[in-house]
C-alpha positions in Angstrom: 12.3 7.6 154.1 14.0 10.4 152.0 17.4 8.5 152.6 15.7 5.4 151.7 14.4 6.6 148.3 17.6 8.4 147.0 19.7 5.4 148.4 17.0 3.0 145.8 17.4 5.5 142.9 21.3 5.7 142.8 21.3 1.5 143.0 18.9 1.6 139.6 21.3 4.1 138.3 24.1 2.6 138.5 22.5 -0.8 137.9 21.5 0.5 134.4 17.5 0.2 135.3 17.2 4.1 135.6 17.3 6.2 132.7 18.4 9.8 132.6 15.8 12.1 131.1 17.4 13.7 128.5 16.9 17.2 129.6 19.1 16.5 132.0 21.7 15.2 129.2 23.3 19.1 128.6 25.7 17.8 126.3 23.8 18.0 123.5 24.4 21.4 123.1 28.0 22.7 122.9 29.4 25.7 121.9 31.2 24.0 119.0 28.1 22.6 117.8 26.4 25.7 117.6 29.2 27.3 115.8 29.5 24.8 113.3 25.3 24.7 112.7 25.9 29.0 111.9 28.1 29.4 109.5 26.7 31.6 106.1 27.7 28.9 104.5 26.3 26.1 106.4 22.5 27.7 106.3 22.7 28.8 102.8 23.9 25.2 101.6 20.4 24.5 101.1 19.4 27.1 99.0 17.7 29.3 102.0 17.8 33.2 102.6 19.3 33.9 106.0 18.2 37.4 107.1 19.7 39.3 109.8 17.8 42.4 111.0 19.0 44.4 113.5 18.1 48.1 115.7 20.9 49.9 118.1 19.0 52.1 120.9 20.4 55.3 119.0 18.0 54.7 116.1 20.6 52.9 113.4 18.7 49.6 111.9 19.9 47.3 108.8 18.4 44.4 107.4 21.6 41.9 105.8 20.6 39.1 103.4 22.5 36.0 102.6 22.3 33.8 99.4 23.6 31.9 97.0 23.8 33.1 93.7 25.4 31.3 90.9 27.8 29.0 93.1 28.6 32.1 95.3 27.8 33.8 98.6 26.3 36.8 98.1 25.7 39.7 101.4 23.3 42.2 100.7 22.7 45.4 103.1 20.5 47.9 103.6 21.1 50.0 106.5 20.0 53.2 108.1 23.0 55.3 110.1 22.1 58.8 111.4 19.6 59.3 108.9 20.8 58.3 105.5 20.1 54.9 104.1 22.7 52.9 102.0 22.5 49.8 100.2 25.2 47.3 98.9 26.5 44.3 98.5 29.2 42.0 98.0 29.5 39.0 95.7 32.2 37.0 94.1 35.1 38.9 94.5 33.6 42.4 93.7 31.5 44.6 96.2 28.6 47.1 94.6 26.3 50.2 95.9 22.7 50.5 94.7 21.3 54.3 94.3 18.0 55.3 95.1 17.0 54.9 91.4 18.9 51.6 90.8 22.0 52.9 89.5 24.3 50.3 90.3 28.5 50.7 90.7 30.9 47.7 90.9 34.0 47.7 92.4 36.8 44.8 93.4 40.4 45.5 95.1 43.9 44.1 93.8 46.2 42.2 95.9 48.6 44.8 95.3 48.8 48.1 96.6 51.2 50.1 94.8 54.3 48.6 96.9 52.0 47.8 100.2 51.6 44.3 101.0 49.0 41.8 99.5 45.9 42.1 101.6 45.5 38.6 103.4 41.6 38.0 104.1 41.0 37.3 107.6 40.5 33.4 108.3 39.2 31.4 111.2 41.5 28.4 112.7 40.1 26.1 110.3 41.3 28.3 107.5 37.9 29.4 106.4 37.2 33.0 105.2 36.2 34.6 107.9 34.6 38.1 107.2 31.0 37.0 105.7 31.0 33.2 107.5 31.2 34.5 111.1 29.0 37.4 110.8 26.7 35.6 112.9 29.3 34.4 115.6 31.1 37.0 116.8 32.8 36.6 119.1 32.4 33.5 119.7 35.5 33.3 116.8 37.6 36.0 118.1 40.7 34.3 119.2 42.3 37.5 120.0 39.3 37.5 122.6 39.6 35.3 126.4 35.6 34.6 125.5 34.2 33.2 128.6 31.2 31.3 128.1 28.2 30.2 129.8 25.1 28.5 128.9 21.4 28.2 130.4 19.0 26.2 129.0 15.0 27.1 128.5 12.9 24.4 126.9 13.7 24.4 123.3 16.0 27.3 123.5 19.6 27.7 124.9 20.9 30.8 126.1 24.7 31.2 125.4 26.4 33.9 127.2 29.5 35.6 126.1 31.5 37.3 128.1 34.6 39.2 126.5 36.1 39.8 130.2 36.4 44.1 129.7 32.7 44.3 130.9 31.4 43.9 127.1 29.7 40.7 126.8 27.2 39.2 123.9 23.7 36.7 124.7 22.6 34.4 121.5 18.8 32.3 122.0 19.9 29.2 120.0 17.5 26.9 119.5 17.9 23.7 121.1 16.8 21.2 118.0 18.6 22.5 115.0 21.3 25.1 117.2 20.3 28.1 114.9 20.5 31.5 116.3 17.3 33.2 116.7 18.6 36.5 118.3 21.7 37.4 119.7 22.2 40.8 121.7 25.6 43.0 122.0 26.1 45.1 124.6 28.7 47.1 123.3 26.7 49.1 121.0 23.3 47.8 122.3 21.8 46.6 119.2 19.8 43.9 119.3 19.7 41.1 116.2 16.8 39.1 114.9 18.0 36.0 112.6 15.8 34.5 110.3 15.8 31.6 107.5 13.5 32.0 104.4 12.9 30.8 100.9 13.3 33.3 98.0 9.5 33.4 97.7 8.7 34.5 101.3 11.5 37.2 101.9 12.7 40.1 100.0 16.5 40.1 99.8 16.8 43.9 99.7 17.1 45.8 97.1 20.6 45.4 96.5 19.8 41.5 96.4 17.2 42.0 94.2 19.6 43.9 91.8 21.8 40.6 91.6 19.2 38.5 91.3 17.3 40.2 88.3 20.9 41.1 86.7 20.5 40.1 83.3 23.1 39.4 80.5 26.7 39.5 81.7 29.9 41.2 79.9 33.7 40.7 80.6 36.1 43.0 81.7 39.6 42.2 81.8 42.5 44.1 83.8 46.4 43.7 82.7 48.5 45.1 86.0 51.6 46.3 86.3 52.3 47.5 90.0 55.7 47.4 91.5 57.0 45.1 89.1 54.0 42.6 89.4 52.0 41.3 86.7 48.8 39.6 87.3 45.6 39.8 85.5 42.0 40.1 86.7 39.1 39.1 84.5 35.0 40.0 86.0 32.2 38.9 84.9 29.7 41.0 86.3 25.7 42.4 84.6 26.2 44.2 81.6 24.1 47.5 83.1 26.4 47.9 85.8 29.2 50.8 86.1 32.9 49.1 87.1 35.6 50.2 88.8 39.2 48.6 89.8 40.4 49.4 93.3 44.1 50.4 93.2 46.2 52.9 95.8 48.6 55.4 94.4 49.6 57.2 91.6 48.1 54.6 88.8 47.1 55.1 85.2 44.7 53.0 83.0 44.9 52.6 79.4 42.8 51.2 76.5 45.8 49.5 74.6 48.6 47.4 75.2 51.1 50.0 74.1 49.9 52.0 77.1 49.4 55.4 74.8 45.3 55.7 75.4 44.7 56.8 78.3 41.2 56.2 79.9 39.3 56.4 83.0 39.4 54.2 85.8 35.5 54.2 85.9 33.9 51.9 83.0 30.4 52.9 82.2 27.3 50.7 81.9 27.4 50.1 78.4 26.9 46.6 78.2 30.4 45.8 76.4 33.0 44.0 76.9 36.3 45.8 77.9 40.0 45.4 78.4 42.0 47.5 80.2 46.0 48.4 81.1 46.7 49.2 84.2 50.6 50.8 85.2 51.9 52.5 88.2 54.8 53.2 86.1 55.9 56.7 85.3 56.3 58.4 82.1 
């Protein structure tokens, strides 16, 4: 009888009478699918928070938010690591530090290091910046990585494992409908991640967040370079109460005029004005 039945339900099936459930369709869910659903800069596209909390088993925590703010990306930490709390962020081009009361300092790199190579951002293989759009998908984006994967599914969740083939491996819960991450775990430093996606109203996005956010009137500053024979100007606009600084390696001097006989320091206060400065790794 057995025989009988499976013998009638592979003639429907191939007579296009029998349909298959689509539980049993696991194709829905592949791993470039989910990557593509997790990128920053696919969730925030919409205008939503995306919050990543996370705890290691030694006690370190950090809560990261993720937001647009005037056209941009912005990354906003606060985190905990052996006892002393930090927060900062990054956003358009220039990365900042919050103090416990609100002082805030500004900071962006050159390209040039006084004679060292430009700095080339890491990218992914579609050419996409790599460093705050993948922070949810490591490694799954490693290509340096054999990442063996594997996938069991659980109702409305899919568990993805990630095996990095040195014993290290990584487990995401992605939820089957929209293929966000919920959670991802990674057993190299045992910390476990919680992801969620809010509106500005419902969640906080830390205080270093909540010092772009409320940044009021902006100023200009404007760098003039000359390292190792290049030129190349850099011009900020960043909140007029913030302290700014130019990241640049070596034996460099700043100057409040074009003749180069003022010199200044490298550290512009919070004044609120605008400011244009020289900067020359030249000697003399």
């Amino acid at each position: 009888m057995k025989r009988l039945i499976l013998l009638l339900a592979v003639c429907l099936l191939f007579s296009g009478c029998l349909k298959v459930l689509p539980a049993a369709q696991k194709s829905d869910v592949t791993l470039e699918s989910i990557v593509e659903a997790n990128y920053i800069s696919t969730l925030t596209a919409g205008g939503q928070f995306v919050i990543v909390s996370s705890a290691a088993s030694g006690g370190d925590s950090s809560t990261t938010a993720f937001f647009l703010h005037g056209g941009e990306i912005a990354r906003c930490e606060e985190e905990s690591f052996q006892g002393e709390a930090f927060c900062s962020g990054v956003w358009n081009g220039i990365s900042f530090t919050v103090s416990d009361d609100g002082r805030v300092k500004a900071s962006s790199p050159t390209d040039e290091f006084a004679g060292d190579p430009p700095a080339v951002p890491l990218t992914d293989s579609m050419g996409r910046y790599y460093a705050d759009n993948a922070f949810l998908l490591y490694p799954l984006l490693d290509e340096t990585v054999d990442v063996q994967t594997a996938f069991e599914y659980n109702g409305k969740d899919v568990t993805v494992f990630a095996g990095l083939g040195n014993g290290e491996y990584c487990t995401y819960t992605v939820d089957r409908k929209t293929l966000h991450i919920k959670d991802y775990y990674e057993s190299w430093n045992d910390r476990t991640v919680r992801v969620t996606l809010a509106d500005e109203a419902a969640m906080p996005p830390t205080r270093a967040g909540a010092a772009l956010m409320d940044a009021g009137q902006a100023r200009t500053l404007t760098y003039h370079t000359y390292l190792s024979g290049h030129e190349k100007d850099y011009v900020f606009e960043i909140p007029a109460d913030w302290e700014f600084s130019l990241e640049v390696y070596g034996d460099i001097r700043f100057f409040s005029d074009k003749g180069q006989t003022k010199e200044v320091d490298n550290l512009i206060p919070a004044d609120g004005k605008d400011c244009e400065i020289w900067v020359s790794d030249a000697k003399g």
